[in-house]
LOMARDREN-853848 format. One line per 3 residues: number of its first residue (from 1); for each residue x, y, z of C-alpha. Coordinates in steps of 0.5 Angstrom, whole numbers, m for minus. Each point is the difference from the previous one (the first is absolute). Layout:
BEGIN
NUM) X Y Z  ... .
***
This chain:
BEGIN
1) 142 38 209  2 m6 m2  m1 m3 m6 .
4) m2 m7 m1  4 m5 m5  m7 m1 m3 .
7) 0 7 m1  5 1 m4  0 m6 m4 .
10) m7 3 m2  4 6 m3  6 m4 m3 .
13) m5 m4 m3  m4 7 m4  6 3 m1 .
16) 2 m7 m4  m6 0 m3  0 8 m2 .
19) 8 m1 m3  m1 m6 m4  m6 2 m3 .
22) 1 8 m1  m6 1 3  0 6 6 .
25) 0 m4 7  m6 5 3  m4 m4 m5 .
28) 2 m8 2  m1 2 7  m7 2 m2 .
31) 0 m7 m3  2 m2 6  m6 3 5 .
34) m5 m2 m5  2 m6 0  0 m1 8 .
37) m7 3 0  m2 m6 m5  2 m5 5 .
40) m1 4 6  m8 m1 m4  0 m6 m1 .
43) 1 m1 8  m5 4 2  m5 1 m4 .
46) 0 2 m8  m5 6 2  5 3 5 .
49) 3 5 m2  7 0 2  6 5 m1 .
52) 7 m2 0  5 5 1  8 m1 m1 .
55) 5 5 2  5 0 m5  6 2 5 .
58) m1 m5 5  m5 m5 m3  m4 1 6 .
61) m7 m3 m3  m7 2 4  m7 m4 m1 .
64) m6 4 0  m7 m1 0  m4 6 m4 .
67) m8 1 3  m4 4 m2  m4 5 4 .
70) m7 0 0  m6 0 4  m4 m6 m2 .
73) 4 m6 m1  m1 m5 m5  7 m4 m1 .
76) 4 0 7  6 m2 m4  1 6 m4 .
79) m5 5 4  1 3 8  m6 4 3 .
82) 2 7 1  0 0 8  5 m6 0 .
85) 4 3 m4  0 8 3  3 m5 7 .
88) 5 m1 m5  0 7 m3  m4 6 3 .
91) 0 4 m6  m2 m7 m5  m6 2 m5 .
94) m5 m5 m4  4 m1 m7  7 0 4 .
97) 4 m6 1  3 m3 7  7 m5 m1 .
100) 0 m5 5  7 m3 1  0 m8 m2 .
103) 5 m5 3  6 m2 m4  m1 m7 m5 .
106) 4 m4 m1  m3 m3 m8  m1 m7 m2 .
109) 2 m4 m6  m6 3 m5  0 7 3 .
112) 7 1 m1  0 m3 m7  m6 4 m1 .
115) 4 6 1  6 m1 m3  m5 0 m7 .
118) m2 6 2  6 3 1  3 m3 m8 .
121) m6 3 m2  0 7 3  8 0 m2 .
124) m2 m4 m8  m5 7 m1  5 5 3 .
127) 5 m3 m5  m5 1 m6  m2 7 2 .
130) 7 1 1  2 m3 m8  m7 4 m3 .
133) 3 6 3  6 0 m2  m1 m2 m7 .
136) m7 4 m2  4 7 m1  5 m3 m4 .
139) m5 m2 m6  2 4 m6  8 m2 2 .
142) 5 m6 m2  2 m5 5  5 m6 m1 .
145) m1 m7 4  2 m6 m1  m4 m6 m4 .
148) m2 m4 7  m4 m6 m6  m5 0 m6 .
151) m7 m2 1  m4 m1 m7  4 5 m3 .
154) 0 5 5  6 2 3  0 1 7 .
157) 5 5 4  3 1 6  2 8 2 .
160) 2 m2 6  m5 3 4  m6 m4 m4 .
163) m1 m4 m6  m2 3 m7  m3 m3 m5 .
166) 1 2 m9  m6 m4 m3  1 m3 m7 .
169) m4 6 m4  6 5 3  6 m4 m1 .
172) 4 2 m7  m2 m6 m5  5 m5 0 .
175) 4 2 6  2 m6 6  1 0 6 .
178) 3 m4 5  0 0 7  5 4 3 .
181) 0 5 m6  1 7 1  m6 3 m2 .
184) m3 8 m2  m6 2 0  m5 5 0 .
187) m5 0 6  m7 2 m3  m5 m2 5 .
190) 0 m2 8  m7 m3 3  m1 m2 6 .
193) m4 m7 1  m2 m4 5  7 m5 m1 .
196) 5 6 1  2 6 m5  0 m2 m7 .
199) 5 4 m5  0 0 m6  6 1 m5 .
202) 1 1 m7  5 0 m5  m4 2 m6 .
205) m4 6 3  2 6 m5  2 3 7 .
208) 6 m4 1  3 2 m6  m1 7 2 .
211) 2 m2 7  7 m2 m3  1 6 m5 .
214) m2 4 8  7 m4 2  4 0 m6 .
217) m1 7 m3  1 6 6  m3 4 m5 .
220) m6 m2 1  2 m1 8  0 7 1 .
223) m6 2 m4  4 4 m6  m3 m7 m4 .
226) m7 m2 0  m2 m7 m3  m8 2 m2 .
229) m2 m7 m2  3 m7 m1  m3 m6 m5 .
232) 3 m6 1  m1 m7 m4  4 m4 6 .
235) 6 m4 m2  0 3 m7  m2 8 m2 .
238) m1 5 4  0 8 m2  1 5 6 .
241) m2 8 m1  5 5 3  0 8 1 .
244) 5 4 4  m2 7 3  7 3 m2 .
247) 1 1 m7  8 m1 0  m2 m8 3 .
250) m1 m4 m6  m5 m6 4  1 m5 m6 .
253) 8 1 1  m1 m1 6  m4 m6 2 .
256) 5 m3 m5  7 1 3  6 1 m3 .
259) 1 m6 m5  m7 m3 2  2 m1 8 .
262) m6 2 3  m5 m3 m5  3 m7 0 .
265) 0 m1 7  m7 1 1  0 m5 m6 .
268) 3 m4 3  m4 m1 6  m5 m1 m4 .
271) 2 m5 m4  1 3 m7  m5 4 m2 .
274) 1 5 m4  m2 6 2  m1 6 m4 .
277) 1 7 3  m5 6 m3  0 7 1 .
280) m6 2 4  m4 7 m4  m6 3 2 .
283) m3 0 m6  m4 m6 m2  2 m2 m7 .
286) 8 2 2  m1 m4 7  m3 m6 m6 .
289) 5 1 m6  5 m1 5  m3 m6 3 .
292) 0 m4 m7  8 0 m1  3 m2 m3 .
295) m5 m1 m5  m1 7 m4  m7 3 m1 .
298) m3 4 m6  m5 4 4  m5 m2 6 .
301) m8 3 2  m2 2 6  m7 m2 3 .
304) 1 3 7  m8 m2 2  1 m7 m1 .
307) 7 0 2  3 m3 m7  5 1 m5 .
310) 0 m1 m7  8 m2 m2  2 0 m7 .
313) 7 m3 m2  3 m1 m6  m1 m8 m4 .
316) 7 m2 2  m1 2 7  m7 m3 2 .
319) 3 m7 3  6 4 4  m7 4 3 .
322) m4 m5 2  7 m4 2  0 m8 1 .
325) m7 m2 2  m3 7 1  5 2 6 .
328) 3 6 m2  m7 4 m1  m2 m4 6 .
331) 5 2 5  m2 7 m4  m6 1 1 .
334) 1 m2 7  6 5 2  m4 5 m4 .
337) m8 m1 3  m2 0 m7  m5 m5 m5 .
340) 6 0 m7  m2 m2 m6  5 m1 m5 .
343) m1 0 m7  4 0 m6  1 7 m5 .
346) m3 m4 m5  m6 m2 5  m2 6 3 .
349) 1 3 m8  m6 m5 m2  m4 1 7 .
352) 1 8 m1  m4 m1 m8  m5 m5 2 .
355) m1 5 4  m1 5 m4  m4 m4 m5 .
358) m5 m1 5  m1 8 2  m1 0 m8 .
361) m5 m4 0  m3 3 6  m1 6 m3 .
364) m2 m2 m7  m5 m4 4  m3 5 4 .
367) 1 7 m5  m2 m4 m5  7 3 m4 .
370) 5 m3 m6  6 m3 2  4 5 0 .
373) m4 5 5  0 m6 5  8 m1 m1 .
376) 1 8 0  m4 1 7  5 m7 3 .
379) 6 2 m3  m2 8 4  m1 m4 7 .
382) m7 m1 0  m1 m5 4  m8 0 1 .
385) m6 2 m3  m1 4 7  6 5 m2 .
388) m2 2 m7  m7 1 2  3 5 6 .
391) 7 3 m1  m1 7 m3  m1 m1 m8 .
394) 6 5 m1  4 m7 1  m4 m3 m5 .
397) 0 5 m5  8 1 1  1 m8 m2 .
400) 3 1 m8  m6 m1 m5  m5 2 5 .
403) m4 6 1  m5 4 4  m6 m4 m3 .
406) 3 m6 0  2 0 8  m7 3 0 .
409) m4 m7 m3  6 m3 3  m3 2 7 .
412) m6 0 m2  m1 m8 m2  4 m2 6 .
415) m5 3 5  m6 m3 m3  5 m6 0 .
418) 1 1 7  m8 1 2  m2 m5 m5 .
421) 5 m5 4  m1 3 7  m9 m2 m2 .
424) 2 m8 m1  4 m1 6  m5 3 5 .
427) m5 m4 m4  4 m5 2  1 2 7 .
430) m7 1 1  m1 m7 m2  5 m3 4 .
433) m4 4 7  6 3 1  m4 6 4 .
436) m1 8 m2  4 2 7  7 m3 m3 .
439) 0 5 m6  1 6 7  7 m3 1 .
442) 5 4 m2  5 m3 m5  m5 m6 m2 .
445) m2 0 m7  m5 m3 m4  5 m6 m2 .
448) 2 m1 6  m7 m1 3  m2 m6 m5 .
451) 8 m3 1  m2 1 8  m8 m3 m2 .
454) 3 m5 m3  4 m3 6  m6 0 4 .
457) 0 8 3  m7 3 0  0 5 6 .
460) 3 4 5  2 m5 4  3 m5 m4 .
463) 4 6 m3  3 1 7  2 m6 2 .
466) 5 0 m6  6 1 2  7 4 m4 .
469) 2 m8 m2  m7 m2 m3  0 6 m5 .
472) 7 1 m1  3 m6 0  6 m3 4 .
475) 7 m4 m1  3 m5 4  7 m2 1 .
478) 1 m7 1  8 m3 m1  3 6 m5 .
481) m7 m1 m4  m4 5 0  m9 m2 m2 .
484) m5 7 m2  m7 m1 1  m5 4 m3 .
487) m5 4 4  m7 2 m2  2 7 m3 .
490) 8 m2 m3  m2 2 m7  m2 7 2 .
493) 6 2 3  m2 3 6  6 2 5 .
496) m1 m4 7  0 7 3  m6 1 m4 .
499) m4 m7 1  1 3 8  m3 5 m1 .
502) m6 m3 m4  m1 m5 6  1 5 5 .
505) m6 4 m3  m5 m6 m1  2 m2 8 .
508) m2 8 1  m7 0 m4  m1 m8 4 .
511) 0 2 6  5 m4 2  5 6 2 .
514) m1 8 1  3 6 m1  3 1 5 .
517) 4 m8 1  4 3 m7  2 6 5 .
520) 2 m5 5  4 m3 m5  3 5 m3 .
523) 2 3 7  4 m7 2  3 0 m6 .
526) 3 8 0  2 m2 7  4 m7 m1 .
529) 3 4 m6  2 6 4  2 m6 6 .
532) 5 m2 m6  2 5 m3 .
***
């Protein structure tokens, strides 16, 4: 069969449009139909429902007008009865559809500038989809382009395929940039949107500088190092935490390169920062000791439970702890996941005798003792009048200067204390209306109810509203800042495990949930543990 000249200029046309603008030919040619349908609509009608079909071998091109089989019609522009349309096909049913051929047309002026704007948009989506796909698995990787112009701080770059844009909070202070500079960045989002593809690079995401010691380290390549966490102050200071799995693998020394090669080219990609490389450990106060460098530290306090450490240095070395505006122990605290605090030897020697004088007094207070008995029971770790009414009296007595009778009326007078104490606050409770059913959970104590009537909580129900945050607290980071608010219960030192817990039984006793929603949970939970194990 002969193929037409117009033909085949349909067909060199597609295969143009596929090759300039790298989208499949399938895909133009599938444009194109949906175009000619349009026009072929704009001709007989906007409700016929018309198919146009291309052979991608010879160009060929057939019009055809789909009805609908049906046996009462409504529109006979879209529908046919079902016994002319068994003339045409025996086996035709209702719900079928019949083809019937139509002419070929030749366009008008507006038809054809119709379908034109068909066929850019169809090949102008293509192109997006095409970009999108290629970009959104490559998140999380370094690409370079070129800066194609700078809008209002942004800079905009061209990868070839798309455009990217580096967004003034994720360029490195102080750097310019000048169309037809190379550029570095890493891709750490790709959205689709209505315009076409966004990708979103970054030049100060902690992920780059990683990225980079991934290119310059082989090391870290093929897995014998692991870079556990990065900190960066952009353009100034970061501190990366390195481990290697084989111990004849030095990471430090390695990340460094010989005379420093490694290191300093990815601080020259970045413009100067300086960065320190630590020595990752799975020991907290290690992992944060190290972290500090290269300021020395005396001793450090763990509170696991908050997720805070107490760092204790040297007079000469605080200012070097903290460093210039607070950025050592912040990109500390950041490589680490831990809230430090850092006090002066000579601080933390005032904290540590104020608070012994207050445990003093407490016990000279609440005992009804000399001076010398409360600083006695302080000086032996007694922190409370709960510990010395409850501990076995042989600690007591084993104290120097005490005896049996005296750990006795020791004991003894900080029971009666206790009770008379535990009397006032339930005075005090029931005061506030806090109800009697409260006292039934578990871990709640007298005190805590009046703190928990004092900030409006009188029943069951207001108790199982709370949620861990209200009672216990909660802190938020906020640009290397970190902010603690107190919760309901801080000042009693109950664990979020704990405050839960507490929750939880008040919801049980409410009614808001069952025995058997807590077994329900606890089954997910063994499930997706055994999933990820």
């Amino acid at each position: 069969m002969a193929v037409s000249a117009n033909r085949l200029e349909l067909l060199q046309i597609a295969d143009a449009v596929a090759r300039e603008k790298t989208i499949d030919r399938e895909i133009v040619i599938e444009a194109m139909a949906d175009a000619i349908q349009k026009a072929a609509r704009s001709r007989y009608g906007q409700e016929t429902n018309i198919r146009c079909d291309i052979n991608t071998k010879t160009g060929e091109m057939k019009l055809q007008r789909l009805l609908e089989v049906v046996e009462d019609v409504e529109d006979p522009a879209t529908q046919i009865y079902l016994e002319l349309a068994r003339d045409k096909n025996p086996d035709a049913e209702p719900g079928d559809f019949i083809a019937e051929q139509l002419p070929p047309m030749d366009f008008g002026r507006i038809a054809a500038q119709s379908a034109k704007q068909v066929i850019v948009q169809k090949v102008r989506e293509a192109e997006r989809d095409m970009q999108y796909d290629e970009y959104k698995d490559r998140v999380g990787e370094i690409i370079n382009g070129q800066v194609k112009r700078v809008e209002y701080g942004n800079v905009i770059v061209d990868l070839g395929k798309g455009e990217a844009i580096i967004r003034r909070d994720e360029q490195i202070p102080r750097e310019l940039y000048r169309p037809g500079d190379r550029v570095r960045a890493y891709v750490y989002d790709v959205r689709r949107e209505p315009r076409g593809p966004q990708i979103f690079l970054s030049r100060t995401h902690p992920q780059f500088m990683a990225k980079l010691f991934t290119m310059e380290v082989p090391e870290i390549y093929d897995g014998i190092i692991t870079l556990k966490s990065v900190a960066r102050d952009p353009g100034s200071r970061a501190k990366i935490a390195v481990v290697s799995s084989d111990s004849s693998v030095d990471p430090v020394g390695a990340c460094v390169g010989m005379r420093g090669s490694r290191v300093q080219a990815v601080v020259g990609e970045l413009q100067g920062e300086k960065i320190d490389i630590i020595p990752w450990s799975p020991d907290a106060a290690s992992f944060i000791v190290n972290a500090l460098q290269p300021a020395e530290v005396a001793k450090v306090v763990l509170d696991e439970d908050a997720e805070r450490i107490e760092v204790v240095v040297p007079d000469d070395q605080l200012s070097l702890a903290i460093g210039r505006r607070g950025q050592n122990v912040r990109l500390a605290s950041q490589l680490t996941g831990w809230d430090i605090d850092i006090l002066t030897e000579e601080e933390e020697s005032e904290r540590r005798q104020k608070e012994f004088n207050e445990r003093s007094e407490i016990f000279m207070e609440a005992l009804n003792v000399d001076e010398m008995v409360g600083q006695l029971l302080a000086s032996e770790g007694f922190a409370t009048v709960e510990e010395v009414a409850y501990v076995d009296a042989e600690e007591v007595s084993s104290i120097e200067g005490f005896d049996e009778d005296t750990a006795e009326e020791l004991q003894s007078r900080a029971r009666e204390f206790l009770e008379r104490r535990e009397a006032e606050f339930d005075a005090k409770r029931v005061e506030l209306g806090v109800a009697d059913e409260l006292k039934q959970i578990p871990g709640l104590t007298t005190e805590m109810l009046v703190a928990l009537g004092e900030d409006g909580t009188k029943t069951i129900e207001d108790f199982a509203g709370y949620a861990v945050d209200d009672l216990c607290g909660w802190t938020e980071r906020s640009k290397g800042e970190t902010k603690r608010f107190e919760g309901t219960l801080s000042k009693f030192d109950v664990s979020r495990a704990d405050a839960e817990q507490m929750v939880l039984n008040a919801r049980l006793k409410a009614g808001w949930i069952t025995e058997e929603d807590l077994a329900g949970d606890e089954e997910a939970e063994e499930e997706i543990e055994a999933e990820t194990a």
